[in-house]
PDB file as gemmi writes it, atoms N, CA and C in Angstrom:
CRYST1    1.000    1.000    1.000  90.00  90.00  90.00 P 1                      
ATOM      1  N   UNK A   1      66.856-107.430 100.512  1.00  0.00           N  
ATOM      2  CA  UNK A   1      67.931-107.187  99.560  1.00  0.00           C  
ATOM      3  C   UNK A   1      67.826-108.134  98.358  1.00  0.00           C  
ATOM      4  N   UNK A   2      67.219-109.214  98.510  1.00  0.00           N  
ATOM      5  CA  UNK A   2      67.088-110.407  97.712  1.00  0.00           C  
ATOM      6  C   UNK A   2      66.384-110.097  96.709  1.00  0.00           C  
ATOM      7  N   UNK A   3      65.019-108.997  97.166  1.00  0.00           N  
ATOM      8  CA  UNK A   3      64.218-108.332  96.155  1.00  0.00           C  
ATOM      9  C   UNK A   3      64.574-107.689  95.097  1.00  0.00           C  
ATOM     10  N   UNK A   4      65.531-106.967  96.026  1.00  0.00           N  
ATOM     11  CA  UNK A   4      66.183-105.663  94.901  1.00  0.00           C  
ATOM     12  C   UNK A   4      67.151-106.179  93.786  1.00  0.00           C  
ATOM     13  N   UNK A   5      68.138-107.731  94.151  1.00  0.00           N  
ATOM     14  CA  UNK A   5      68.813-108.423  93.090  1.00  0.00           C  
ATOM     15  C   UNK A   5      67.523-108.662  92.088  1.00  0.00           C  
ATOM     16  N   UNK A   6      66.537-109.406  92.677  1.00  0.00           N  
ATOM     17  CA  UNK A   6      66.331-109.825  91.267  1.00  0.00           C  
ATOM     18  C   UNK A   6      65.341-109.094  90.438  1.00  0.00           C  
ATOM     19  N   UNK A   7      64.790-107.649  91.250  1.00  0.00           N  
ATOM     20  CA  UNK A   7      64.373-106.557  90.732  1.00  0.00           C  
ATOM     21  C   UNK A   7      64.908-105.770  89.571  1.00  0.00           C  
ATOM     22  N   UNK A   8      66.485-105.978  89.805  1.00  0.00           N  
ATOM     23  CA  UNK A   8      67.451-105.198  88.847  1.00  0.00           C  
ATOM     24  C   UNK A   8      67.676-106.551  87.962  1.00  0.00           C  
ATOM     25  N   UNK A   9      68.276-107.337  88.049  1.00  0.00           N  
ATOM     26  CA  UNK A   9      68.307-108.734  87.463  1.00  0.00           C  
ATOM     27  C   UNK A   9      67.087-108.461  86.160  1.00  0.00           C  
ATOM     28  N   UNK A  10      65.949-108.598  86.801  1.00  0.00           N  
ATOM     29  CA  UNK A  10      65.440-108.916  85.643  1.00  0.00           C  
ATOM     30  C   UNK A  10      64.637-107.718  84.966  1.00  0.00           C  
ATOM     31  N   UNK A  11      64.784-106.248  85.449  1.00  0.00           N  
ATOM     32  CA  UNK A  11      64.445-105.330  85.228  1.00  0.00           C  
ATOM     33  C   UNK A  11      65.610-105.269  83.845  1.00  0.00           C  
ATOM     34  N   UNK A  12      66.672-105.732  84.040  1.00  0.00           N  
ATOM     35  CA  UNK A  12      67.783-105.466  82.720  1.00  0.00           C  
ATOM     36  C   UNK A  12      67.337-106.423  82.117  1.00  0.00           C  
ATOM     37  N   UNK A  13      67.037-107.603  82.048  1.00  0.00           N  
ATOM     38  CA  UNK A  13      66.433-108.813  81.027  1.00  0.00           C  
ATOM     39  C   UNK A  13      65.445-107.981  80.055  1.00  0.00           C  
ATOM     40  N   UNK A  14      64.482-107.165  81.213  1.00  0.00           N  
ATOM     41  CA  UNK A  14      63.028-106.502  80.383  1.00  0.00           C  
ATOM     42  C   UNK A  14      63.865-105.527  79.129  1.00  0.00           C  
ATOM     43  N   UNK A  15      64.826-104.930  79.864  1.00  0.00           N  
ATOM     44  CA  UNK A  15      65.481-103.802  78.973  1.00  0.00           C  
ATOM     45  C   UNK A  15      66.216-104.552  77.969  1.00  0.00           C  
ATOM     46  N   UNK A  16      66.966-105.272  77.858  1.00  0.00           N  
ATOM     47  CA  UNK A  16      67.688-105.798  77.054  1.00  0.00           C  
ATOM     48  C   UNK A  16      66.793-106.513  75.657  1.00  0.00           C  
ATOM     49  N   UNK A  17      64.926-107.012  76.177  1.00  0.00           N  
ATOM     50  CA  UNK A  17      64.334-107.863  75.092  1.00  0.00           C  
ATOM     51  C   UNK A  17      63.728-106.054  74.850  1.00  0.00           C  
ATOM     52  N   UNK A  18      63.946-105.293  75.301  1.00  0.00           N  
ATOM     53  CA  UNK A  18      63.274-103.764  74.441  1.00  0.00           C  
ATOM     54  C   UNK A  18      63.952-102.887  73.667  1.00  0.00           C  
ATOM     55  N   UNK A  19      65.053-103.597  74.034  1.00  0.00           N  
ATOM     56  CA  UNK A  19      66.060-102.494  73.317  1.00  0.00           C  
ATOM     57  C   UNK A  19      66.589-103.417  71.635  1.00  0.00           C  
ATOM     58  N   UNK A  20      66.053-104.562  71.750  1.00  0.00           N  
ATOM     59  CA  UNK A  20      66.669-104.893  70.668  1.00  0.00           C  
ATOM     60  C   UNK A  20      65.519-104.930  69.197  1.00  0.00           C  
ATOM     61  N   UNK A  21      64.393-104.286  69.212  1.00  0.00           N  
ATOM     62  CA  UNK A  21      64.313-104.162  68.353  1.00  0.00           C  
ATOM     63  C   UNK A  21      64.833-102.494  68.179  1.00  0.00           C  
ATOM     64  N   UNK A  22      65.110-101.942  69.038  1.00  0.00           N  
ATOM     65  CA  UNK A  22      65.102-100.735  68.829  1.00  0.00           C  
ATOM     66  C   UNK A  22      66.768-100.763  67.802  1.00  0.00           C  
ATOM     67  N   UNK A  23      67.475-101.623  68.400  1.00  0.00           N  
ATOM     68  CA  UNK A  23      68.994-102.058  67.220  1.00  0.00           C  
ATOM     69  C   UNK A  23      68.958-102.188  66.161  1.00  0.00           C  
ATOM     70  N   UNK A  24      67.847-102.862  66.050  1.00  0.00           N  
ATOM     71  CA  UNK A  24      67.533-103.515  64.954  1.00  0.00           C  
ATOM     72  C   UNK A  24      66.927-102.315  63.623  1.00  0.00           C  
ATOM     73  N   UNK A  25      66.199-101.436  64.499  1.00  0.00           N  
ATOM     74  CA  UNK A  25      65.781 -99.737  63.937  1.00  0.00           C  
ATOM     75  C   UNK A  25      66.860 -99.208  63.529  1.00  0.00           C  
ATOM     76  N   UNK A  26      67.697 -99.272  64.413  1.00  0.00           N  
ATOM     77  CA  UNK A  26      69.017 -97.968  64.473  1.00  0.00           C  
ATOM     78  C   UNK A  26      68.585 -97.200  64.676  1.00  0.00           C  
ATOM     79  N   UNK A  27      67.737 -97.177  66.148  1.00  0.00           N  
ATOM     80  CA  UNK A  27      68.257 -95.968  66.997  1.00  0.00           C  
ATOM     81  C   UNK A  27      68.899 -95.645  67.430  1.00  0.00           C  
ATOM     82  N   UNK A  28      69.354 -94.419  67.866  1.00  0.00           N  
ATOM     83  CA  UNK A  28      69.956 -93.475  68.635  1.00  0.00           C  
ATOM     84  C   UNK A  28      70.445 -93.740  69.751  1.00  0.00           C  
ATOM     85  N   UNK A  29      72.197 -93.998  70.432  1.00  0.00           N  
ATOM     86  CA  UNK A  29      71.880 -95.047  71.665  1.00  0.00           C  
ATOM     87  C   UNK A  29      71.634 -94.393  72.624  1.00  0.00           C  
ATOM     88  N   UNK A  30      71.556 -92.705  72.584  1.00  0.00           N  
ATOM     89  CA  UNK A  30      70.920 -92.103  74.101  1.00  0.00           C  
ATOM     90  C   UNK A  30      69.389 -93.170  74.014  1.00  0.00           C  
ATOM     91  N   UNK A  31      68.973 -92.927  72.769  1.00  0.00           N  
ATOM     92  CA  UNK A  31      66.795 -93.819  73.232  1.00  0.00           C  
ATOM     93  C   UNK A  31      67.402 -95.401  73.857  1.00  0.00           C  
ATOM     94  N   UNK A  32      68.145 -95.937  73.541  1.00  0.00           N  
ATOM     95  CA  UNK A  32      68.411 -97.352  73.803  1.00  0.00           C  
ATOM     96  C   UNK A  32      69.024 -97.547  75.209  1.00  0.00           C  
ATOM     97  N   UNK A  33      70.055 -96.549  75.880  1.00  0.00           N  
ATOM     98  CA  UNK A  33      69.844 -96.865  76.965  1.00  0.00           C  
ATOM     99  C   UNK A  33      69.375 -95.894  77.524  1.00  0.00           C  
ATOM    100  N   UNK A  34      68.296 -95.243  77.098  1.00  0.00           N  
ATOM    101  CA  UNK A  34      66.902 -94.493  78.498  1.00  0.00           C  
ATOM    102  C   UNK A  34      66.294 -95.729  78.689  1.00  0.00           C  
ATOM    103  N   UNK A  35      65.605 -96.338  77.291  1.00  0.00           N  
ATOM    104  CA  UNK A  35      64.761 -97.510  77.344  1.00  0.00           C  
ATOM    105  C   UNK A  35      65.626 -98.753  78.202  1.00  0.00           C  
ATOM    106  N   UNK A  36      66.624 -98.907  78.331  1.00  0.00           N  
ATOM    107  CA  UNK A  36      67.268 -99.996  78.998  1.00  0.00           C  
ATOM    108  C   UNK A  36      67.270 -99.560  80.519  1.00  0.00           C  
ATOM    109  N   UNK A  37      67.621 -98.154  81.111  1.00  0.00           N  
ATOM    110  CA  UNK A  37      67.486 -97.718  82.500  1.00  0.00           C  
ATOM    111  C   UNK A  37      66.328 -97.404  83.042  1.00  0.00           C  
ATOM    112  N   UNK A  38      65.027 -97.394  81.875  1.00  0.00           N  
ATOM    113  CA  UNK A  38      63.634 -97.013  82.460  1.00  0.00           C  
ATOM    114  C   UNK A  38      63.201 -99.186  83.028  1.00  0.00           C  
ATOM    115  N   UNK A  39      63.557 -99.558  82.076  1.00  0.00           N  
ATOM    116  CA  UNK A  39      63.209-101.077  82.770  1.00  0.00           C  
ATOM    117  C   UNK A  39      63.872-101.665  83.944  1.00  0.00           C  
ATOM    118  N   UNK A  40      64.709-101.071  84.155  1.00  0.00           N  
ATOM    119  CA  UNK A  40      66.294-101.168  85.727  1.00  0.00           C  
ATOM    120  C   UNK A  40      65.137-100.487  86.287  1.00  0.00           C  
ATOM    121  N   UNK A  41      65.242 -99.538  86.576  1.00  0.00           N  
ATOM    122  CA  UNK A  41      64.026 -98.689  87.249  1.00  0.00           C  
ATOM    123  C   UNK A  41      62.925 -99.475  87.611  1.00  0.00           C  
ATOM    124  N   UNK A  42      62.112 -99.924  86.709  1.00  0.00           N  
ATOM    125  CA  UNK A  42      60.840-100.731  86.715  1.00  0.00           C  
ATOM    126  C   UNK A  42      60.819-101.967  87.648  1.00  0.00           C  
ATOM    127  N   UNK A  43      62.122-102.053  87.259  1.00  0.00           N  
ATOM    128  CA  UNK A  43      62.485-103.657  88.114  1.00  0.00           C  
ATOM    129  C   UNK A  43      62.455-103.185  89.890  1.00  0.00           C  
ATOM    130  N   UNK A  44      63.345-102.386  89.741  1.00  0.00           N  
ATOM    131  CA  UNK A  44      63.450-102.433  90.995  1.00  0.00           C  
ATOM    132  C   UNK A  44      62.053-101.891  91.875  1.00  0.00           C  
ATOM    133  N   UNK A  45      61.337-100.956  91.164  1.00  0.00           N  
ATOM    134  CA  UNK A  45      59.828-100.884  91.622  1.00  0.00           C  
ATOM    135  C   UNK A  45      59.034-101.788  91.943  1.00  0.00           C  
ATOM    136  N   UNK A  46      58.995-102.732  90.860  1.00  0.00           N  
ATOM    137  CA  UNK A  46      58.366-103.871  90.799  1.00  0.00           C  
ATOM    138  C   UNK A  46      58.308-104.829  92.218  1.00  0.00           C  
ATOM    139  N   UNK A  47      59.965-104.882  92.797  1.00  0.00           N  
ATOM    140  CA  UNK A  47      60.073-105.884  93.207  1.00  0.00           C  
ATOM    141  C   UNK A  47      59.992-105.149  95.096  1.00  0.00           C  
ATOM    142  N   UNK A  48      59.866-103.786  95.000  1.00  0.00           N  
ATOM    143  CA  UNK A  48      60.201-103.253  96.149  1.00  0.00           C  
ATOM    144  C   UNK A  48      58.818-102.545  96.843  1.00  0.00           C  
ATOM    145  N   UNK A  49      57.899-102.342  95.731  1.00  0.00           N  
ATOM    146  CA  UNK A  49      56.869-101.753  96.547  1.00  0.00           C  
ATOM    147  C   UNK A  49      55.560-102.687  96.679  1.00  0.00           C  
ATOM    148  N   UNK A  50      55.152-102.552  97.730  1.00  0.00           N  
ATOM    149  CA  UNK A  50      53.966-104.136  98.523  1.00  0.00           C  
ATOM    150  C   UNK A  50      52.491-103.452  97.902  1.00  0.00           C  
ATOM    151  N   UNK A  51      52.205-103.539  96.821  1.00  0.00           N  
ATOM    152  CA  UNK A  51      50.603-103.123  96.452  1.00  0.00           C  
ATOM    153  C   UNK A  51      50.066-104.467  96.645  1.00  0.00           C  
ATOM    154  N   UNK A  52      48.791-104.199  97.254  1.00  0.00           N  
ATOM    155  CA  UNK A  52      47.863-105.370  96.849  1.00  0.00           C  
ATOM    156  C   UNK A  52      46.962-105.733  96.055  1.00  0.00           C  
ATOM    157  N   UNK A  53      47.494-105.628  94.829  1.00  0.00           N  
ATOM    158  CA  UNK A  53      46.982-105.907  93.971  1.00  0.00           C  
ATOM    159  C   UNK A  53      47.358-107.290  92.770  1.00  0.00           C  
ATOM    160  N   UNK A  54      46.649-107.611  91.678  1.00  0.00           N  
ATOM    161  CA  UNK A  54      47.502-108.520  90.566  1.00  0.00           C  
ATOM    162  C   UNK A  54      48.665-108.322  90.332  1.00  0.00           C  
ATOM    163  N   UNK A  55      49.507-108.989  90.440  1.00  0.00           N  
ATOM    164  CA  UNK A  55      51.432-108.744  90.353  1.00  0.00           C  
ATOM    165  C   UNK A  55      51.054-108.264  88.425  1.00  0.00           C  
ATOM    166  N   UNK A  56      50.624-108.795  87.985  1.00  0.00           N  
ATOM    167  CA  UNK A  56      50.351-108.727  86.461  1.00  0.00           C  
ATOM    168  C   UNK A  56      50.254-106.888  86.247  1.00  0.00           C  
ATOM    169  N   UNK A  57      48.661-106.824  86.884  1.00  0.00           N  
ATOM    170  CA  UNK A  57      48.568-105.173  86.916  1.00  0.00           C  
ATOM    171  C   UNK A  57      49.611-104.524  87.458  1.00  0.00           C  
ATOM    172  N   UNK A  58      50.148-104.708  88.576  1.00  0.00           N  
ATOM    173  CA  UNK A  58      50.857-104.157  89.543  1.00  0.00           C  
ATOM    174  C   UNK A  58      52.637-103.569  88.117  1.00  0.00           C  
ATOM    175  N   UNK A  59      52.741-104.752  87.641  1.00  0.00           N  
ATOM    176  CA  UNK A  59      53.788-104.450  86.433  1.00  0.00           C  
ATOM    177  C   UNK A  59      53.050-103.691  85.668  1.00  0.00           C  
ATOM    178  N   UNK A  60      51.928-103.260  84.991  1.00  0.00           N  
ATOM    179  CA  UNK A  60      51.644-103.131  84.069  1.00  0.00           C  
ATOM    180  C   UNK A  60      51.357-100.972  84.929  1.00  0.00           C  
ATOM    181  N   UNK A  61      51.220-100.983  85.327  1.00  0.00           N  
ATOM    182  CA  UNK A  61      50.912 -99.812  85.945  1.00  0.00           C  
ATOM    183  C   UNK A  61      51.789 -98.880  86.139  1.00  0.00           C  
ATOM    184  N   UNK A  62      52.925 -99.759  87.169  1.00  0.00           N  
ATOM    185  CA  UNK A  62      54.296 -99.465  87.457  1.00  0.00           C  
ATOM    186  C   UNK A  62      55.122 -98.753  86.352  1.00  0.00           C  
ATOM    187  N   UNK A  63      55.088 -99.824  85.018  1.00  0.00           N  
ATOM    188  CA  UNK A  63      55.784 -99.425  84.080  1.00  0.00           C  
ATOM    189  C   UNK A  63      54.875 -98.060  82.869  1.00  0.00           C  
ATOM    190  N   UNK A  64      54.096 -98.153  83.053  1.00  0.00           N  
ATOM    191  CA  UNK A  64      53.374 -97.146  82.450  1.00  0.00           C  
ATOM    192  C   UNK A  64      53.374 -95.714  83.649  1.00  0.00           C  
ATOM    193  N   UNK A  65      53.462 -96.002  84.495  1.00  0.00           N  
ATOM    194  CA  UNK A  65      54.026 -94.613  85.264  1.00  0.00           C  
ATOM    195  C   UNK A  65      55.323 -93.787  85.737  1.00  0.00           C  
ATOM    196  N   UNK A  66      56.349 -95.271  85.294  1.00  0.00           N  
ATOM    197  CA  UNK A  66      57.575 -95.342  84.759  1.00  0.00           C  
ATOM    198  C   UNK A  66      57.718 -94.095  83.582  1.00  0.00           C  
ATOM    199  N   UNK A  67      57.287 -94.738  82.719  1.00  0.00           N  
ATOM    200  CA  UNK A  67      57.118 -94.180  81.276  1.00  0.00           C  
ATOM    201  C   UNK A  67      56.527 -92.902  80.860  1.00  0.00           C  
ATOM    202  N   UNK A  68      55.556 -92.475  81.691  1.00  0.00           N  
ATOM    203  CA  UNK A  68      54.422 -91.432  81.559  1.00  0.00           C  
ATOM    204  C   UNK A  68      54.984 -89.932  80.975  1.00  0.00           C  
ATOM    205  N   UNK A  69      56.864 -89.686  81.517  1.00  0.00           N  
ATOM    206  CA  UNK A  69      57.092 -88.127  81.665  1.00  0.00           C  
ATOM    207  C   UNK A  69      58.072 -88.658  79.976  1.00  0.00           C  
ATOM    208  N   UNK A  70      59.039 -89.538  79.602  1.00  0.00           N  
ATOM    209  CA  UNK A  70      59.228 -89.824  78.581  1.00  0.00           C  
ATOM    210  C   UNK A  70      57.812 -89.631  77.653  1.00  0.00           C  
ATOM    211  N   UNK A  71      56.909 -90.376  77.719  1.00  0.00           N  
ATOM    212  CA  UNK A  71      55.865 -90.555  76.703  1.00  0.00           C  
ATOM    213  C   UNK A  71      55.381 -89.178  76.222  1.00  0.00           C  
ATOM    214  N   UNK A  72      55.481 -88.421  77.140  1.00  0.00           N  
ATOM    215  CA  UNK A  72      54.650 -86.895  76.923  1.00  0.00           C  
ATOM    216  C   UNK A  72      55.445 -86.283  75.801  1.00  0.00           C  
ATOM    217  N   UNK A  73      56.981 -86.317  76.376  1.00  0.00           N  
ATOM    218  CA  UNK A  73      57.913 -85.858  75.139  1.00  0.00           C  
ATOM    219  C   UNK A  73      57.993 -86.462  74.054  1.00  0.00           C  
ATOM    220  N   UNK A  74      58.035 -87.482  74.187  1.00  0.00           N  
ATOM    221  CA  UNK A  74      58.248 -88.272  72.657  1.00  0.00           C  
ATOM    222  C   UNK A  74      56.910 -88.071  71.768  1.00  0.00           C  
ATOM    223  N   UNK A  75      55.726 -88.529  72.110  1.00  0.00           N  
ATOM    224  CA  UNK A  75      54.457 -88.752  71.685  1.00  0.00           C  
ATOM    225  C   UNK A  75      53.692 -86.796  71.803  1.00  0.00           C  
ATOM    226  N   UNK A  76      54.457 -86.030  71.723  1.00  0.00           N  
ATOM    227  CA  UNK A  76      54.215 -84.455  71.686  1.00  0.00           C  
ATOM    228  C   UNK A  76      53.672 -83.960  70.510  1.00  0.00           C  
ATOM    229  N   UNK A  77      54.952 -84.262  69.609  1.00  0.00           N  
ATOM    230  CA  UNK A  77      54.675 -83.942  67.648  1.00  0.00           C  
ATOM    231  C   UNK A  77      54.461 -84.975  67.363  1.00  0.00           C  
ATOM    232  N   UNK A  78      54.556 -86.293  67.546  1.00  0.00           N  
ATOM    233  CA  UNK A  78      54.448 -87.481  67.189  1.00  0.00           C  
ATOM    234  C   UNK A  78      53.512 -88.840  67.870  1.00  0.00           C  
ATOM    235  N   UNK A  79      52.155 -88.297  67.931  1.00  0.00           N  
ATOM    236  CA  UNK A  79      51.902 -89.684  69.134  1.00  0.00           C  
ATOM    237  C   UNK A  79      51.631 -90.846  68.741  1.00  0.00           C  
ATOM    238  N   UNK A  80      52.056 -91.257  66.910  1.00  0.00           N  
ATOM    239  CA  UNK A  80      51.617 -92.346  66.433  1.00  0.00           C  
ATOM    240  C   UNK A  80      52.751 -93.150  66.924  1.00  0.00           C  
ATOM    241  N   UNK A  81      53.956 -92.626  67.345  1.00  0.00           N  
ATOM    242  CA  UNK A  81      55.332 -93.057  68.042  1.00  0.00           C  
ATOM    243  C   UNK A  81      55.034 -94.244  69.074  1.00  0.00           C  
ATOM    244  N   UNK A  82      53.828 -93.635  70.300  1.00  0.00           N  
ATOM    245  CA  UNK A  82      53.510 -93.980  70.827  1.00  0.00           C  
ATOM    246  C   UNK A  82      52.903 -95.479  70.896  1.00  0.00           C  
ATOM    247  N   UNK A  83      52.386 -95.829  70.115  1.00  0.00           N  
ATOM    248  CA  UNK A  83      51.500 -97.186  69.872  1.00  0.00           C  
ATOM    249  C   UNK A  83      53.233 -98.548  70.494  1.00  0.00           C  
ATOM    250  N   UNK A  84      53.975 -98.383  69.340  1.00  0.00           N  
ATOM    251  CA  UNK A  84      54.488 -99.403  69.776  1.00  0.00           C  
ATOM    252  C   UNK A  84      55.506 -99.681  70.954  1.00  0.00           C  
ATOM    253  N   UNK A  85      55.547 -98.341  71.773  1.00  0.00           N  
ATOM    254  CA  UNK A  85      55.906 -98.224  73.054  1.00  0.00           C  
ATOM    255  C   UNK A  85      54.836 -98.427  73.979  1.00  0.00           C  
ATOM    256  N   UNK A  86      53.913 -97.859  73.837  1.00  0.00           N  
ATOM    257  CA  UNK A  86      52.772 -98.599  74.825  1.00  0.00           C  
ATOM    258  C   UNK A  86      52.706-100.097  74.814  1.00  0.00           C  
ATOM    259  N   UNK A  87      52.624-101.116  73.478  1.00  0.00           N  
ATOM    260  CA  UNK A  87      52.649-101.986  73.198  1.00  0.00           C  
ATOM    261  C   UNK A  87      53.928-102.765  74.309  1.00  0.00           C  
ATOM    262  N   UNK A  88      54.706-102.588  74.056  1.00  0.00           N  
ATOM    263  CA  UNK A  88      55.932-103.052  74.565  1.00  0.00           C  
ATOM    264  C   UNK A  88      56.266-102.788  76.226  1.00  0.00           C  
ATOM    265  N   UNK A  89      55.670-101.866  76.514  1.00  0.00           N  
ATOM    266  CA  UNK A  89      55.588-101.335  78.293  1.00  0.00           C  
ATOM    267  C   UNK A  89      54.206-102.407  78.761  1.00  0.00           C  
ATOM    268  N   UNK A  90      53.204-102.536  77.898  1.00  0.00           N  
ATOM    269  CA  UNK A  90      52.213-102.899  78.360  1.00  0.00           C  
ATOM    270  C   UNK A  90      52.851-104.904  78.654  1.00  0.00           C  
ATOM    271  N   UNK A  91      53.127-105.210  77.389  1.00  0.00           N  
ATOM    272  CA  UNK A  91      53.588-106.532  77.375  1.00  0.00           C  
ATOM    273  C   UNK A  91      54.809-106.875  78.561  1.00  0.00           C  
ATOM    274  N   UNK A  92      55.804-106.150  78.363  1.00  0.00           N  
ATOM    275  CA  UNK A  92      57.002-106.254  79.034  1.00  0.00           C  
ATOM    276  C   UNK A  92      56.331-106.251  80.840  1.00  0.00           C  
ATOM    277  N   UNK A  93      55.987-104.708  81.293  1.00  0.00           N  
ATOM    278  CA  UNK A  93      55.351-104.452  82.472  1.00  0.00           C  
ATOM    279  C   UNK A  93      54.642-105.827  82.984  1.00  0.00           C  
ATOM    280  N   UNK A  94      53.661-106.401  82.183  1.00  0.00           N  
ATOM    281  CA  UNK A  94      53.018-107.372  82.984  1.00  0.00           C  
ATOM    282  C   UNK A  94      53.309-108.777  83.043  1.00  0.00           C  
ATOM    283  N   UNK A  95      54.812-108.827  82.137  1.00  0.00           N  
ATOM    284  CA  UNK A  95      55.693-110.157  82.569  1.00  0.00           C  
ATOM    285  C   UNK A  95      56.400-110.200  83.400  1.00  0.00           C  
ATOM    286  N   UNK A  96      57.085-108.908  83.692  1.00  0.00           N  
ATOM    287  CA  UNK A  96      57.799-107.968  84.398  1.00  0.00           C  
ATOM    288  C   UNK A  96      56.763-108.445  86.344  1.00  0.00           C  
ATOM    289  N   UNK A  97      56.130-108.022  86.133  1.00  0.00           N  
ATOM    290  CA  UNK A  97      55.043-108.419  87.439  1.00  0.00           C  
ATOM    291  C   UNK A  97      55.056-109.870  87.835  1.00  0.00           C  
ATOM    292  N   UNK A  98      54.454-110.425  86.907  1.00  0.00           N  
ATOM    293  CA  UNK A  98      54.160-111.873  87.361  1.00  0.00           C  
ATOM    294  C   UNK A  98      55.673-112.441  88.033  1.00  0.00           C  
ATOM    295  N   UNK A  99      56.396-112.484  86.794  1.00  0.00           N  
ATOM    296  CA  UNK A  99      57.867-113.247  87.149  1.00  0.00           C  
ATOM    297  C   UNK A  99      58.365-112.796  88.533  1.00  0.00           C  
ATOM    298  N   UNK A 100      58.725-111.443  88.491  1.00  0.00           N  
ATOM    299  CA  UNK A 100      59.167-111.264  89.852  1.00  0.00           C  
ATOM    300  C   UNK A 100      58.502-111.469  91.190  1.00  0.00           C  
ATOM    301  N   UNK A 101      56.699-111.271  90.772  1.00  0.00           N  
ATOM    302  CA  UNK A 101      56.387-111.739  91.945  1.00  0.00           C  
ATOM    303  C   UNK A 101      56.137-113.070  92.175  1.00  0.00           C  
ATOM    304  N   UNK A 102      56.019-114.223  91.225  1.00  0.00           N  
ATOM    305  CA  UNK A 102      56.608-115.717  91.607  1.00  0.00           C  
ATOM    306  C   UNK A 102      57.872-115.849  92.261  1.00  0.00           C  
ATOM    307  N   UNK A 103      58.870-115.299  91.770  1.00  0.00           N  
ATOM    308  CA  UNK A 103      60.269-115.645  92.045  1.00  0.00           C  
ATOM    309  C   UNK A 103      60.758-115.215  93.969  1.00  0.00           C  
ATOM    310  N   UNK A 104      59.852-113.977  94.060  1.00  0.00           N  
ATOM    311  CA  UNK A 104      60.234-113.083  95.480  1.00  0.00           C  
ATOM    312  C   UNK A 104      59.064-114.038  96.634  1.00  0.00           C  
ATOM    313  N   UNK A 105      57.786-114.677  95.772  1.00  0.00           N  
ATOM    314  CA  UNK A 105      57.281-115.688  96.658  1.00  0.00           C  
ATOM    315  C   UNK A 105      57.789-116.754  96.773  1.00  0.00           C  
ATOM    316  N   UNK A 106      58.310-117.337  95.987  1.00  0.00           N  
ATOM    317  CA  UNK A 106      59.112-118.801  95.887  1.00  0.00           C  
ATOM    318  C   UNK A 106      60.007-118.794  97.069  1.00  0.00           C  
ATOM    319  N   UNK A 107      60.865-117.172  97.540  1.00  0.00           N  
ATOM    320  CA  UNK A 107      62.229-117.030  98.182  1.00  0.00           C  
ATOM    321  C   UNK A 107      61.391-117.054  99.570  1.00  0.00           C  
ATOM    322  N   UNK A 108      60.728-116.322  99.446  1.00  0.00           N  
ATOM    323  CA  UNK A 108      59.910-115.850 100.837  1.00  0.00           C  
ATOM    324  C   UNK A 108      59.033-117.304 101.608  1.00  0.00           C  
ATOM    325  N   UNK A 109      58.715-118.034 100.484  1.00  0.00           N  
ATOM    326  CA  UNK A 109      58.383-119.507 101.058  1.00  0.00           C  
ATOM    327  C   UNK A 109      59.477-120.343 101.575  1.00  0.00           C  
ATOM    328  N   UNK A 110      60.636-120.415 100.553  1.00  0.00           N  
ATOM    329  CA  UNK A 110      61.719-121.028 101.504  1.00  0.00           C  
ATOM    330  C   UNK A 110      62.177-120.903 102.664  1.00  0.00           C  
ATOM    331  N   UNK A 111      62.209-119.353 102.491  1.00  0.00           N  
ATOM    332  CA  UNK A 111      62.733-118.983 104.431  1.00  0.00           C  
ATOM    333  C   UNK A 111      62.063-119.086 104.977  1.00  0.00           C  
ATOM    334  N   UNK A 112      60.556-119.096 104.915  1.00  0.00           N  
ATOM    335  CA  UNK A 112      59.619-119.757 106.474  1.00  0.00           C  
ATOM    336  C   UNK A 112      59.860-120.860 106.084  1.00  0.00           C  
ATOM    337  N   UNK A 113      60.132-121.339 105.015  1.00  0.00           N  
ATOM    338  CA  UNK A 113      60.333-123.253 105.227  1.00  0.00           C  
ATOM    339  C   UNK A 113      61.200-123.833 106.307  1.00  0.00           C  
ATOM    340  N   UNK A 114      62.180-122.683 106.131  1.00  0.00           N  
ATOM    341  CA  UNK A 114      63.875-123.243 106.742  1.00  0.00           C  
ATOM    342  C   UNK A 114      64.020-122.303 107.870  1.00  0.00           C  
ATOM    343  N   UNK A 115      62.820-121.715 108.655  1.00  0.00           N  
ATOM    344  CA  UNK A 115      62.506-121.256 109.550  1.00  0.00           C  
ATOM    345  C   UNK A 115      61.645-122.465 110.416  1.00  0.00           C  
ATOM    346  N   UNK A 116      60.791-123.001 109.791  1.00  0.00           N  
ATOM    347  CA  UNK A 116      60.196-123.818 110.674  1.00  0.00           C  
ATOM    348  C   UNK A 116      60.875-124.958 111.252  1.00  0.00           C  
ATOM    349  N   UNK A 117      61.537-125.613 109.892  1.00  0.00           N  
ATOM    350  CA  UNK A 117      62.491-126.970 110.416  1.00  0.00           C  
ATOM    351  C   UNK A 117      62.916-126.331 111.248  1.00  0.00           C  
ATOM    352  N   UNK A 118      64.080-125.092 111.759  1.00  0.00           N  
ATOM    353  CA  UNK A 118      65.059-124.996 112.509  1.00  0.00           C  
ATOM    354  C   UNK A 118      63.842-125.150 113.555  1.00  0.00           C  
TER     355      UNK A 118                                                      
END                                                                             
């Protein structure tokens, strides 16, 4: 359960540093919060499914498959659209990885810590 807090936790952090340049655009706030509930989403992927792979890739994948059925629509008539959303899934996704998977090892080390003392 610990996962899933800070899956969503910081899945809204990711959304919140993506959505603000999009404010800053004046977009549309249906695009601002898809883009804010596709990173909630991400998060909680992130932090819930066991790949063995680079936590880095593992974000970076996640969120680009996140993204994939949005991207088709948006990037349809327009795929130069695309660049700085890839940009931003690609960056976000693989901070998105690392952090959470430091943070869910950090937790997971404590409790065998405070498993062994007992």
């Amino acid at each position: 359960m610990k996962n899933l807090k800070v899956g969503i936790l910081l899945g809204f952090a990711a959304g919140i540093v993506d959505i603000i340049p999009m404010m800053v655009q004046q977009l549309s706030w249906d695009a601002n919060i898809s883009a804010l509930s596709m990173w909630v989403v991400v998060g909680i992927f992130i932090s819930t499914i066991d790949w063995k792979i680079n936590a880095i890739l593992k974000g970076i994948l996640i969120a680009l498959l996140v993204l994939l059925p949005s991207a088709i629509i948006i990037g349809w008539k327009n795929p130069i659209l695309l660049v700085p959303i890839f940009s931003m899934t690609l960056i976000l996704g693989g901070i998105l990885g690392f952090t959470i998977s430091k943070i869910n090892k950090n937790e997971s080390g404590k409790k065998s810590l405070t498993k062994n003392i007992k």
